[in-house]
Structure formats: C-alpha cells, structure tokens
N, CA, C and O atoms as a CHARMM CRD file, in Angstrom:
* protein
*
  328
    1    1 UNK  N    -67.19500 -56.03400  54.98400 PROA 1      0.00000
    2    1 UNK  CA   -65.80500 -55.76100  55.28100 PROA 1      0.00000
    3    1 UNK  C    -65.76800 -54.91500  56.55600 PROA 1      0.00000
    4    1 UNK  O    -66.63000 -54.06400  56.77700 PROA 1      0.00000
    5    2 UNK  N    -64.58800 -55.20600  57.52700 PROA 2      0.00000
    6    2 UNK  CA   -64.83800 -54.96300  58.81500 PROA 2      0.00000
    7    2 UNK  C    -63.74900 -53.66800  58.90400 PROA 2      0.00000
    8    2 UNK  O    -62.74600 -54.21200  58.44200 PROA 2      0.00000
    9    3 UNK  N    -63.41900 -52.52600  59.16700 PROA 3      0.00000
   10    3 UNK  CA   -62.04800 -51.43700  59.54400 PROA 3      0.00000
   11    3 UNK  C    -61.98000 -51.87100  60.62600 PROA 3      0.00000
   12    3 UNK  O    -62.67800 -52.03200  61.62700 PROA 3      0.00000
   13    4 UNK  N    -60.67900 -52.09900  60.14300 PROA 4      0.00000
   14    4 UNK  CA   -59.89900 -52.41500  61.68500 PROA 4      0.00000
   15    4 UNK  C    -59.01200 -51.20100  62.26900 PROA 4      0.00000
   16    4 UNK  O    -59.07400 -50.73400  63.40600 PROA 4      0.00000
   17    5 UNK  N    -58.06200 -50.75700  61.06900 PROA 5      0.00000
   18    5 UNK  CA   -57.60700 -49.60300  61.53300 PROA 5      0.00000
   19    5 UNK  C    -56.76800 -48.62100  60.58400 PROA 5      0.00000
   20    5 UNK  O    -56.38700 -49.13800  59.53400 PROA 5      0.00000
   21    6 UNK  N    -56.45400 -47.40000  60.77800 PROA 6      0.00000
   22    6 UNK  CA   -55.91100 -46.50400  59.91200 PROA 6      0.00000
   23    6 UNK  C    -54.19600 -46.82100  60.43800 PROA 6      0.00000
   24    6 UNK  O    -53.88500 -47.03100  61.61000 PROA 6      0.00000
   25    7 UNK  N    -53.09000 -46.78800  59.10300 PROA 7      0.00000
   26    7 UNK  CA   -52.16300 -46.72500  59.07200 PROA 7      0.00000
   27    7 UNK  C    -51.69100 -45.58300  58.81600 PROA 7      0.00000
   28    7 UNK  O    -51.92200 -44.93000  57.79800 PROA 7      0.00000
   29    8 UNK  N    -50.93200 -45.24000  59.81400 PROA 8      0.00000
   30    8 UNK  CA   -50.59700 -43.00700  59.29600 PROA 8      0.00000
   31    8 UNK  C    -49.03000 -43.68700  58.07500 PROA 8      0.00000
   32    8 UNK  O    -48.22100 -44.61300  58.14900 PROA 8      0.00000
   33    9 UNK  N    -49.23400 -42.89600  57.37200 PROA 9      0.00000
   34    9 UNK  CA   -48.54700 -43.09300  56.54600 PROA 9      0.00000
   35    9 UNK  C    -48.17800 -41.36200  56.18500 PROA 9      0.00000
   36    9 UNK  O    -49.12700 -40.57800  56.16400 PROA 9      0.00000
   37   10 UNK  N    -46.82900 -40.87200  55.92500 PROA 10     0.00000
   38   10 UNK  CA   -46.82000 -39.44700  55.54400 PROA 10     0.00000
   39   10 UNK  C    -47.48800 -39.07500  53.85600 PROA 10     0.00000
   40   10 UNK  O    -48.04600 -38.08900  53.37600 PROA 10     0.00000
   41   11 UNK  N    -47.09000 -40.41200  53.32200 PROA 11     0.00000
   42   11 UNK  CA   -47.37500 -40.08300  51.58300 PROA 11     0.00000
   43   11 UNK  C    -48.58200 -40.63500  51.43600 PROA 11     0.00000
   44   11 UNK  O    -49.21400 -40.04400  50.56000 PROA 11     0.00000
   45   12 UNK  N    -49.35100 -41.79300  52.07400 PROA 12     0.00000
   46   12 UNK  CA   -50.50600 -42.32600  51.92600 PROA 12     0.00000
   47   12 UNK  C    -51.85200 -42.82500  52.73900 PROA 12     0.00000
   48   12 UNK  O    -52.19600 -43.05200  53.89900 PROA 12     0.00000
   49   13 UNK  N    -52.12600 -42.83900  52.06900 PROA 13     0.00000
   50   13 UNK  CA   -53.75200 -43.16800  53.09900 PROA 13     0.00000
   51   13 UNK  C    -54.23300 -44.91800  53.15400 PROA 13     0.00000
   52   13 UNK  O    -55.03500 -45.43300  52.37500 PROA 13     0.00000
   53   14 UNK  N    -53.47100 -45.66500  54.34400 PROA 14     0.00000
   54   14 UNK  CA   -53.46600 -46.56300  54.40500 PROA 14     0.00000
   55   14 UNK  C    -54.37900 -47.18400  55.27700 PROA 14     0.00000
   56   14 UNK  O    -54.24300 -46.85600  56.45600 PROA 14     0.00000
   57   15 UNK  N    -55.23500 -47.95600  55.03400 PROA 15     0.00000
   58   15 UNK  CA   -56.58500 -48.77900  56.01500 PROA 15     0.00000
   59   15 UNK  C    -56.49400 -50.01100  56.10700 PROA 15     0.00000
   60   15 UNK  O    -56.91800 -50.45400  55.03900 PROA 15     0.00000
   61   16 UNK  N    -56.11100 -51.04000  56.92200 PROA 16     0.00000
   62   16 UNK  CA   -56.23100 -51.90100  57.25700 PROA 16     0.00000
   63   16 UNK  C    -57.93100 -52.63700  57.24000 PROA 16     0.00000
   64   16 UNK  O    -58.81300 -51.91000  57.69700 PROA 16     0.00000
   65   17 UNK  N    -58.31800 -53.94300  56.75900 PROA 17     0.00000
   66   17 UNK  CA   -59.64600 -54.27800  56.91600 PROA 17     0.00000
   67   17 UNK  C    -59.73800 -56.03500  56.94000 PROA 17     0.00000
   68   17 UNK  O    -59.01000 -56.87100  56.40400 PROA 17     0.00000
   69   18 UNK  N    -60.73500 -56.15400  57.64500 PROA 18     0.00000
   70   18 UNK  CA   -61.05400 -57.44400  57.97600 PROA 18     0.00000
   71   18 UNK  C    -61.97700 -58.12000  57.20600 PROA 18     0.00000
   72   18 UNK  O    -63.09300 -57.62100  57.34700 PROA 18     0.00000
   73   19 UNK  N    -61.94900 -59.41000  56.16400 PROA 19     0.00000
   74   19 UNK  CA   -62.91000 -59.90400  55.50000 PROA 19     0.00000
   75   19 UNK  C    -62.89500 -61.16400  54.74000 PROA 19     0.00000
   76   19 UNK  O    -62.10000 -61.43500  53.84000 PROA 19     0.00000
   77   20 UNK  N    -63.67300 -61.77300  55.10200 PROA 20     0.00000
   78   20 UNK  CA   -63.84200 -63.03500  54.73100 PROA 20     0.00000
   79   20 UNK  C    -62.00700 -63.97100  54.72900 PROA 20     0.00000
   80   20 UNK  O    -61.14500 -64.16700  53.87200 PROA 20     0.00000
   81   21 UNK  N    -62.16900 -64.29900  56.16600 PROA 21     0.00000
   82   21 UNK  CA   -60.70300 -65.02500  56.43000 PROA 21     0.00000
   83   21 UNK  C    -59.27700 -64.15400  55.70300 PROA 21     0.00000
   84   21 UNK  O    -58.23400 -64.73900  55.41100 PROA 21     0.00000
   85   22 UNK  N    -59.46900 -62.92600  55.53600 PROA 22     0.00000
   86   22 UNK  CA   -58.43600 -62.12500  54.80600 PROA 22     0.00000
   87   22 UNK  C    -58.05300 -60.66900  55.39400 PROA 22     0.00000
   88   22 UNK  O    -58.97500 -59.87000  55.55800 PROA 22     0.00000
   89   23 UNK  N    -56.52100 -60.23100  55.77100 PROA 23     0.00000
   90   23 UNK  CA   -56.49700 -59.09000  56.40300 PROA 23     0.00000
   91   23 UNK  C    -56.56200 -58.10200  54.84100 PROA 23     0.00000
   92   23 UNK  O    -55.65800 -58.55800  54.14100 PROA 23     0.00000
   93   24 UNK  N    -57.09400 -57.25400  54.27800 PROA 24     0.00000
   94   24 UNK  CA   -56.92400 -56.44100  53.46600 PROA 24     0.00000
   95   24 UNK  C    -56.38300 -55.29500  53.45100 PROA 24     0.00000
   96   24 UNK  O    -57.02200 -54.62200  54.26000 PROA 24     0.00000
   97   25 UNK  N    -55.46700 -54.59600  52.94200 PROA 25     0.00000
   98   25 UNK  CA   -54.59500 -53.37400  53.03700 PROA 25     0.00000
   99   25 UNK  C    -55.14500 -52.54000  51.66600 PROA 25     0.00000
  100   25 UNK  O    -55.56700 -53.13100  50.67100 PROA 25     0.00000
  101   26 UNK  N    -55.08200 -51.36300  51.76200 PROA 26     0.00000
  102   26 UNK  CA   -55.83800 -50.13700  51.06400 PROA 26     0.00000
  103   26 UNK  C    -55.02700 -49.13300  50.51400 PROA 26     0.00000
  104   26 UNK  O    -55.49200 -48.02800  50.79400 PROA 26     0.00000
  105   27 UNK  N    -54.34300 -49.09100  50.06700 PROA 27     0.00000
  106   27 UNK  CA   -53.23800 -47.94400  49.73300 PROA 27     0.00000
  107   27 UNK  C    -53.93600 -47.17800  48.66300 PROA 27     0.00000
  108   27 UNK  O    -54.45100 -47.38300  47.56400 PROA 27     0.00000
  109   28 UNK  N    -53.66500 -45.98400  49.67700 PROA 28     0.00000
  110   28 UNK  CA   -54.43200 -44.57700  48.66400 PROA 28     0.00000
  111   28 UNK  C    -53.19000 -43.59900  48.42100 PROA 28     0.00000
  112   28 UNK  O    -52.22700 -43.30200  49.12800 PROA 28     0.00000
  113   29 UNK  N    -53.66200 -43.15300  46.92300 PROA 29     0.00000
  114   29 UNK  CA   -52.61100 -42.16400  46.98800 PROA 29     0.00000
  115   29 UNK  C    -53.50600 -41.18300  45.78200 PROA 29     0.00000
  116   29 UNK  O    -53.16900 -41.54200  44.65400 PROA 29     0.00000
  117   30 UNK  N    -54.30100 -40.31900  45.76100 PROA 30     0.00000
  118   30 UNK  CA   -55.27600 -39.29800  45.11000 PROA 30     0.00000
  119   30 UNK  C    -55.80000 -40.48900  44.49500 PROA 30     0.00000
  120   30 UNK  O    -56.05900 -41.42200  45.25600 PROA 30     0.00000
  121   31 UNK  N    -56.05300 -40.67100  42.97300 PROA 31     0.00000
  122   31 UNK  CA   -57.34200 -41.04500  42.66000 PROA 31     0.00000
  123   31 UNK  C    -56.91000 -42.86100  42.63700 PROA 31     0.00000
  124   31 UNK  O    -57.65500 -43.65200  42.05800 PROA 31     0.00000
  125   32 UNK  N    -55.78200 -43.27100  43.26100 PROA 32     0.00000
  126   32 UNK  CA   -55.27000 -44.01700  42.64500 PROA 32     0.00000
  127   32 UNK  C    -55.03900 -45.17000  43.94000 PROA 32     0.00000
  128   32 UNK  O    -54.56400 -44.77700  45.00500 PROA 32     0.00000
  129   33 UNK  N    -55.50300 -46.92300  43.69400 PROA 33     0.00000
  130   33 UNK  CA   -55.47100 -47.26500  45.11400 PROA 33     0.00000
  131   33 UNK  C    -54.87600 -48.63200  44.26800 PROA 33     0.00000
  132   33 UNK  O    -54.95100 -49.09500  43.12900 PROA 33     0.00000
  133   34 UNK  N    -53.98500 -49.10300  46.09100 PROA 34     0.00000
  134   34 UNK  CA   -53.28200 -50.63900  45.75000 PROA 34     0.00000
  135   34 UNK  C    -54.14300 -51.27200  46.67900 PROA 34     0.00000
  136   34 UNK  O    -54.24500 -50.82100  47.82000 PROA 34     0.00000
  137   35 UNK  N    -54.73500 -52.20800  46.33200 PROA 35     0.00000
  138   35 UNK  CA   -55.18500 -53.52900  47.19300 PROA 35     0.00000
  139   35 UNK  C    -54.30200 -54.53800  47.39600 PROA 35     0.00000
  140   35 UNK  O    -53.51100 -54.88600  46.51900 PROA 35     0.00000
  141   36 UNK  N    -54.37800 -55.17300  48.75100 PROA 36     0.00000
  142   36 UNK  CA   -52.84800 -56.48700  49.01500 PROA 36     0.00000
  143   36 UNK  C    -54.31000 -56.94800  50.03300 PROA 36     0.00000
  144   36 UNK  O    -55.07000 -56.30300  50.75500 PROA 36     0.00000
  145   37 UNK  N    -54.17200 -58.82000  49.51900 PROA 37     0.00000
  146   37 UNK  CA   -54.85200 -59.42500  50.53800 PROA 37     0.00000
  147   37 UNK  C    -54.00200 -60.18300  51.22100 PROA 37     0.00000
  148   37 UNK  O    -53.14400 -60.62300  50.45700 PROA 37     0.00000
  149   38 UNK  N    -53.82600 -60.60400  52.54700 PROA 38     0.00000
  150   38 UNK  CA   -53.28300 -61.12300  53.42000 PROA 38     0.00000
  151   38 UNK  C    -54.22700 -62.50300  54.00300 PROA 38     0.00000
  152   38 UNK  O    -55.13400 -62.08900  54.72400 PROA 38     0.00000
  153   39 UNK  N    -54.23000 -63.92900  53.87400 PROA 39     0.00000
  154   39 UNK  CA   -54.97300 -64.64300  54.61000 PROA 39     0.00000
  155   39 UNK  C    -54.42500 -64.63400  55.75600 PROA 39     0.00000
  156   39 UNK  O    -53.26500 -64.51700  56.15300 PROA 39     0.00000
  157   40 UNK  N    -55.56100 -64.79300  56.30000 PROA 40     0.00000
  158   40 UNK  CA   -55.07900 -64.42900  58.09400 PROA 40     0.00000
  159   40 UNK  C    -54.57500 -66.01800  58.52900 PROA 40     0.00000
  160   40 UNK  O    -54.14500 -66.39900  59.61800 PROA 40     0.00000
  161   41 UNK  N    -54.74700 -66.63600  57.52300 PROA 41     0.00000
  162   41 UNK  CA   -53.99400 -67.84400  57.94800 PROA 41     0.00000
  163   41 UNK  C    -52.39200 -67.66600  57.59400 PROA 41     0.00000
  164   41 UNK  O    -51.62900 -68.46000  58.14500 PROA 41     0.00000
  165   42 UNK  N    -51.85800 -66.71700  56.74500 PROA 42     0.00000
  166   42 UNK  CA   -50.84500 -66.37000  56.77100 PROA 42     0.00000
  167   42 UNK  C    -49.79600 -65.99600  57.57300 PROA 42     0.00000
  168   42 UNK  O    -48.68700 -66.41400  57.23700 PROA 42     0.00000
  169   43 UNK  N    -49.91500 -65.01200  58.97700 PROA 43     0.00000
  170   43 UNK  CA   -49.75100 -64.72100  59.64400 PROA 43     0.00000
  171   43 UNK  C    -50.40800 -65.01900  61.07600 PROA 43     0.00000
  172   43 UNK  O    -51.55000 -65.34900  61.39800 PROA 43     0.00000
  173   44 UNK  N    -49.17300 -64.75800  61.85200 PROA 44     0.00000
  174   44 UNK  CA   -50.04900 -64.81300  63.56500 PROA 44     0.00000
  175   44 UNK  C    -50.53000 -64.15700  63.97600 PROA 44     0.00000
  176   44 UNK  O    -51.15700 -64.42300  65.00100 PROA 44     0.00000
  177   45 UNK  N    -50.53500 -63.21300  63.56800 PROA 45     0.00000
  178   45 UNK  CA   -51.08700 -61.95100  64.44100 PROA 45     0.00000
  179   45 UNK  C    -51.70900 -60.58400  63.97900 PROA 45     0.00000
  180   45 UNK  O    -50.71000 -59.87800  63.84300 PROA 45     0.00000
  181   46 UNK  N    -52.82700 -59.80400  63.65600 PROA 46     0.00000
  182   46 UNK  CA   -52.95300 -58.82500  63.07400 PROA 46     0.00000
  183   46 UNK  C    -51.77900 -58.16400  63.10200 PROA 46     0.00000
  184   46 UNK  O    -51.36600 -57.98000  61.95700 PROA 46     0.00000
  185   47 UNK  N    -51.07200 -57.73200  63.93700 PROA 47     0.00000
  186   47 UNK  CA   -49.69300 -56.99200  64.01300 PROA 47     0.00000
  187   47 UNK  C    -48.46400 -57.42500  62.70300 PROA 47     0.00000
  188   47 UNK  O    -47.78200 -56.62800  62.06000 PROA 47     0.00000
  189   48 UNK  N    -48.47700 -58.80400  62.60300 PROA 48     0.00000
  190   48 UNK  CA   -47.78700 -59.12200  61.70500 PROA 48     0.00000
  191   48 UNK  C    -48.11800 -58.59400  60.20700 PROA 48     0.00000
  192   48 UNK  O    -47.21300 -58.34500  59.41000 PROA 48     0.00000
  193   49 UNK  N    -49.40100 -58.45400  59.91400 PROA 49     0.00000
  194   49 UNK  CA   -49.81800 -57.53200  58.73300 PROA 49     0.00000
  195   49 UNK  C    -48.85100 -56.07300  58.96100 PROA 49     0.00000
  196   49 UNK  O    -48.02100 -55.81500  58.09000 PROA 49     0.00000
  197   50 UNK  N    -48.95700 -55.39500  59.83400 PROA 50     0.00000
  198   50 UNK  CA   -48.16000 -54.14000  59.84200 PROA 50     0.00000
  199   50 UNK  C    -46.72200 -54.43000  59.34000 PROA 50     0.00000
  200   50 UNK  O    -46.04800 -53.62600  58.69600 PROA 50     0.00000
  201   51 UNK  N    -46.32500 -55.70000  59.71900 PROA 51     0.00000
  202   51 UNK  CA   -44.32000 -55.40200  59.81100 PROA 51     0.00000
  203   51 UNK  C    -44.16500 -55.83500  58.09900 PROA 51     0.00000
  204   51 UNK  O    -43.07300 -55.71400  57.54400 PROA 51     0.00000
  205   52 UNK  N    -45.31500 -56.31700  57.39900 PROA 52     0.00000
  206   52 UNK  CA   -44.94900 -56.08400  55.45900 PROA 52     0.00000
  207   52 UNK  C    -44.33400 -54.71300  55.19600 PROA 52     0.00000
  208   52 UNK  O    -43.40600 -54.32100  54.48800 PROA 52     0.00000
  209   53 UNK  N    -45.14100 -54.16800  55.97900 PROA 53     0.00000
  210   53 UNK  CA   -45.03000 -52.42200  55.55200 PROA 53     0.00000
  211   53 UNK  C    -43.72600 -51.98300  55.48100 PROA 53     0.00000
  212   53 UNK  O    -43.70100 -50.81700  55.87500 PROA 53     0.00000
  213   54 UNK  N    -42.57100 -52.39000  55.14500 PROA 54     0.00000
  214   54 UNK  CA   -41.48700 -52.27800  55.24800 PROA 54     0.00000
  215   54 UNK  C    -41.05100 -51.00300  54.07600 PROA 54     0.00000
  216   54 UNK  O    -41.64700 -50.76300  53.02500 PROA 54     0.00000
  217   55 UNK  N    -39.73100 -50.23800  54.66900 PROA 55     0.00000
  218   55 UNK  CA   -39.60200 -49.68100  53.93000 PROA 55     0.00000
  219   55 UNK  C    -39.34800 -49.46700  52.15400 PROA 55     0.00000
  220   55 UNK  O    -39.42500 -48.48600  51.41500 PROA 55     0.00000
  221   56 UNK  N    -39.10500 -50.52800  51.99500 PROA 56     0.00000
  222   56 UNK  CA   -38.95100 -51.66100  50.55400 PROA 56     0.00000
  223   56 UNK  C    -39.75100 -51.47000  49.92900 PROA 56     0.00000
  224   56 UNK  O    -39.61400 -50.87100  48.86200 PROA 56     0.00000
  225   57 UNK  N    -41.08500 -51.99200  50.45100 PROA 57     0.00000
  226   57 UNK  CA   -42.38000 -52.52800  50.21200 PROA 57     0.00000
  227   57 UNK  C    -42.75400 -50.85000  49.58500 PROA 57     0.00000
  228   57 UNK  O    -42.91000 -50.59300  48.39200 PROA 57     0.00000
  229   58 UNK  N    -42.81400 -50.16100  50.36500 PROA 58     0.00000
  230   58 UNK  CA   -43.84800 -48.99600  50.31900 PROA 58     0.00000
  231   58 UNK  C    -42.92200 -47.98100  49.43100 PROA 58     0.00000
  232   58 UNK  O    -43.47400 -46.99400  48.94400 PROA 58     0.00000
  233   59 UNK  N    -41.34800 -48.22900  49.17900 PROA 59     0.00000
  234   59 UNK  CA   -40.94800 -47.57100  47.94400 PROA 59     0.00000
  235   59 UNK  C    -42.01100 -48.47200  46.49500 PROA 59     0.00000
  236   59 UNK  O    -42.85800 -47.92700  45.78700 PROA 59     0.00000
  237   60 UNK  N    -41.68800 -49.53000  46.46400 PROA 60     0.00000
  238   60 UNK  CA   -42.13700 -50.11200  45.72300 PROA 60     0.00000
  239   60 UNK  C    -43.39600 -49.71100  45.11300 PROA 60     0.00000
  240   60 UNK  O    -43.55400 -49.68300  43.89300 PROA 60     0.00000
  241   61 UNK  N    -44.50800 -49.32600  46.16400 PROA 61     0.00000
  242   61 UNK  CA   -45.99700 -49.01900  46.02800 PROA 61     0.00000
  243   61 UNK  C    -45.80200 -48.00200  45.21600 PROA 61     0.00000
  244   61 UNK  O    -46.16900 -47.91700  44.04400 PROA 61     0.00000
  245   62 UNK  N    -45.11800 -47.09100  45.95800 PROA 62     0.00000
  246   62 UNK  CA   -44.89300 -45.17100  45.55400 PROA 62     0.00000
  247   62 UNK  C    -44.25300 -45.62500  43.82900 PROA 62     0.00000
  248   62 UNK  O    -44.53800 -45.08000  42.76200 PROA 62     0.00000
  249   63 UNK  N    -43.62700 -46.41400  44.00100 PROA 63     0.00000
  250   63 UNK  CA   -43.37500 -46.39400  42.21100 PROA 63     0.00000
  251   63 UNK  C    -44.37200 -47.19100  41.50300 PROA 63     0.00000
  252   63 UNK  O    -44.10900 -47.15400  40.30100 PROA 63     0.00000
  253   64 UNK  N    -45.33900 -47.84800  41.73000 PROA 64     0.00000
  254   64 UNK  CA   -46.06600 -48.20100  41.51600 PROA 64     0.00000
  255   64 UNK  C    -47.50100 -47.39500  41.19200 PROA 64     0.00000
  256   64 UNK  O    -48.30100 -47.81300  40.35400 PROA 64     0.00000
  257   65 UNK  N    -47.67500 -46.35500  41.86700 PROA 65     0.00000
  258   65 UNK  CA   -48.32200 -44.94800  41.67300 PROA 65     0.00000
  259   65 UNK  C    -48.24500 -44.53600  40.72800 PROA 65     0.00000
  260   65 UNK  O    -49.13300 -44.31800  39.90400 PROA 65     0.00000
  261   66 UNK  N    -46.70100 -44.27800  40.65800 PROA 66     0.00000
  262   66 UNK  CA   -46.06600 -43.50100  39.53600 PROA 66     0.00000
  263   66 UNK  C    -46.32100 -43.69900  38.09300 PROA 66     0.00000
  264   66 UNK  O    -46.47700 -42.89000  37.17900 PROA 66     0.00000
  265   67 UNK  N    -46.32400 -45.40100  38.14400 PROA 67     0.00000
  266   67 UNK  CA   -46.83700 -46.16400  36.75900 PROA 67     0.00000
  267   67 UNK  C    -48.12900 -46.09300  36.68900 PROA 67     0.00000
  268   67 UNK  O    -48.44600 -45.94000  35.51000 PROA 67     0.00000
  269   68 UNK  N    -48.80700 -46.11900  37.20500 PROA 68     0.00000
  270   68 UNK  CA   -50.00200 -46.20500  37.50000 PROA 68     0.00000
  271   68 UNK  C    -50.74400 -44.24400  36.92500 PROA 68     0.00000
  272   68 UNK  O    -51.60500 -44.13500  36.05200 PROA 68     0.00000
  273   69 UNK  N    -50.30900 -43.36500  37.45500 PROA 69     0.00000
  274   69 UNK  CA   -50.58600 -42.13700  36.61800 PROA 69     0.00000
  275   69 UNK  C    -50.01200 -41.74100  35.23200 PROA 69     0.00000
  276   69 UNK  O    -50.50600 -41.15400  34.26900 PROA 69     0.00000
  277   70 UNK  N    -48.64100 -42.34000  35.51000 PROA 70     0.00000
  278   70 UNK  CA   -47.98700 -42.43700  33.97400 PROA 70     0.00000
  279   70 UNK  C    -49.11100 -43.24600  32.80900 PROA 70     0.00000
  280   70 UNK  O    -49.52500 -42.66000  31.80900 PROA 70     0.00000
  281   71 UNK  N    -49.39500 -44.31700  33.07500 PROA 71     0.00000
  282   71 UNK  CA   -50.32300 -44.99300  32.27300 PROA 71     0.00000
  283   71 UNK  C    -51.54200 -43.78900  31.90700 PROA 71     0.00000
  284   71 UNK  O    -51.74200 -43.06100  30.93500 PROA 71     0.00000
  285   72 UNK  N    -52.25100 -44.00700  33.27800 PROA 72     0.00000
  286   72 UNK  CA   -53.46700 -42.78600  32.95200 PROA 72     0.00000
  287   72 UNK  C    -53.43400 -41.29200  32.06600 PROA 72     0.00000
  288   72 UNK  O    -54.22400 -40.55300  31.47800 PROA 72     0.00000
  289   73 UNK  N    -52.33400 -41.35600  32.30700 PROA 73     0.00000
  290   73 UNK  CA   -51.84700 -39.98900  31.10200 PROA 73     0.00000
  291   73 UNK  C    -51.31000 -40.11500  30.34900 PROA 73     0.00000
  292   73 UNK  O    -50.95300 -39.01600  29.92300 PROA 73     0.00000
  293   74 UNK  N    -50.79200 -41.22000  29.56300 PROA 74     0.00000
  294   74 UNK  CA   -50.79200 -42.08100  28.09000 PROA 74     0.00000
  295   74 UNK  C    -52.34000 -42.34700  27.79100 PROA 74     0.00000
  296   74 UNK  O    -52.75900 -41.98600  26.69100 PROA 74     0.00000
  297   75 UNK  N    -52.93000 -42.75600  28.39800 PROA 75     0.00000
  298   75 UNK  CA   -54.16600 -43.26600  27.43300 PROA 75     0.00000
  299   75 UNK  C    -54.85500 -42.02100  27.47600 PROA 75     0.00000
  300   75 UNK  O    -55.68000 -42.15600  26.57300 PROA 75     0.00000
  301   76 UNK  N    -55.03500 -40.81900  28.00300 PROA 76     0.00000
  302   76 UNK  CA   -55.80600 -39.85300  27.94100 PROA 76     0.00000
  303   76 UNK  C    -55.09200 -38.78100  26.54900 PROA 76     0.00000
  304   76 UNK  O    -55.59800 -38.10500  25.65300 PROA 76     0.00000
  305   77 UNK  N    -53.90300 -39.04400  26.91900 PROA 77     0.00000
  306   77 UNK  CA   -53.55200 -38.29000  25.67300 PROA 77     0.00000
  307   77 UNK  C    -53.49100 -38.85700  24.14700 PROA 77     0.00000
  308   77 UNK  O    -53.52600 -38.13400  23.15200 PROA 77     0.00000
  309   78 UNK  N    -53.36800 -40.66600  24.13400 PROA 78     0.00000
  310   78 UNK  CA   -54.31300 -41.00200  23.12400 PROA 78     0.00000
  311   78 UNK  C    -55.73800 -41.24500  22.91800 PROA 78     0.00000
  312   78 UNK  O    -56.20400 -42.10500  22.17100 PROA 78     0.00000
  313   79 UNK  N    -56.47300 -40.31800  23.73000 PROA 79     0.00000
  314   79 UNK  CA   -57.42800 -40.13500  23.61300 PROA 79     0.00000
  315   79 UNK  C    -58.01000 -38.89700  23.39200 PROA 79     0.00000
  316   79 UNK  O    -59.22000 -38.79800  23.18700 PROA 79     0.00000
  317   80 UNK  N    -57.30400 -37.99800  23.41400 PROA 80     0.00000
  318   80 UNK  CA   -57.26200 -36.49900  23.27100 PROA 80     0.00000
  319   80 UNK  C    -58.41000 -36.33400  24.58100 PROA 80     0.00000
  320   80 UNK  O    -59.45500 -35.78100  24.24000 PROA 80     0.00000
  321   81 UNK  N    -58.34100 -36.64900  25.66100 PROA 81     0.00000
  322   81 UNK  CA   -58.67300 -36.03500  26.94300 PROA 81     0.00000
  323   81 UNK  C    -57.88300 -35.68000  27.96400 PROA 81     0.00000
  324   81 UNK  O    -58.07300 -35.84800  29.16900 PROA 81     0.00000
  325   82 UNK  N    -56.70300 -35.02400  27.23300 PROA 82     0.00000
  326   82 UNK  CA   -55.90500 -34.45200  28.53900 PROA 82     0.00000
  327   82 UNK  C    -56.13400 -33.44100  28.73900 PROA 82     0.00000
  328   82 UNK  O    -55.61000 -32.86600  29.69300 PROA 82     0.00000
C-alpha cells in the first residue's frame, strides 16, 4: 500500500492510500478507524477522491464513531470490563 497523502481534518486523522487499482481513505478517530475503498476506475482524478469528503459525508463518519464507541462500551459492560 502506497501514502499518497494526509488529509488535515480538525476532528480526524485522515490518509489517503494507493493500492491494488483502489484509492483507500483511513479515517481515524482514537482507537477507532473507517476504511472507504474507491476504484480508481471510479473516478478521474486522485483529486476527485477528496471532493467525497463532503460535509455530509464526514457528519455521517463522526456519527458513525459515535456508534462505534457506544457499541464498545455495551459489550464491555456486559462483560464486566469497564
């Protein structure tokens, strides 16, 4: 897998990557990450991967987080490891 480049993001830690005919996107947010593959046959242009990033999109992710720790702290507390 190839880095192509860092996306500044204020809430997240976003990396762009190159691999096997696919642009890949990385969304970090602490222990917790979204993967999105893009075929580069999808788009024209690496640039066109950036304009998904819409503001829509990246509420969406951020609530997606949200479920995503919510879960992790349901199963820990039926697990008595909280």
């Amino acid at each position: 897998m190839r880095f192509v480049q860092d996306i500044p993001h204020p809430q997240f830690r976003i990396g762009l990557y190159a691999w096997n005919g696919k642009y890949i996107l990385k969304i970090d947010a602490g222990p917790y990450e979204q993967t999105y593959k893009v075929s580069e046959m999808d788009v024209v242009e690496q640039d066109d991967v950036l304009t998904l990033l819409d503001d829509t999109f990246l509420t969406r992710v951020a609530d997606r987080f949200h479920e995503m720790a919510a879960d992790w702290q349901a199963t820990q507390e039926r697990h008595e490891l909280d």
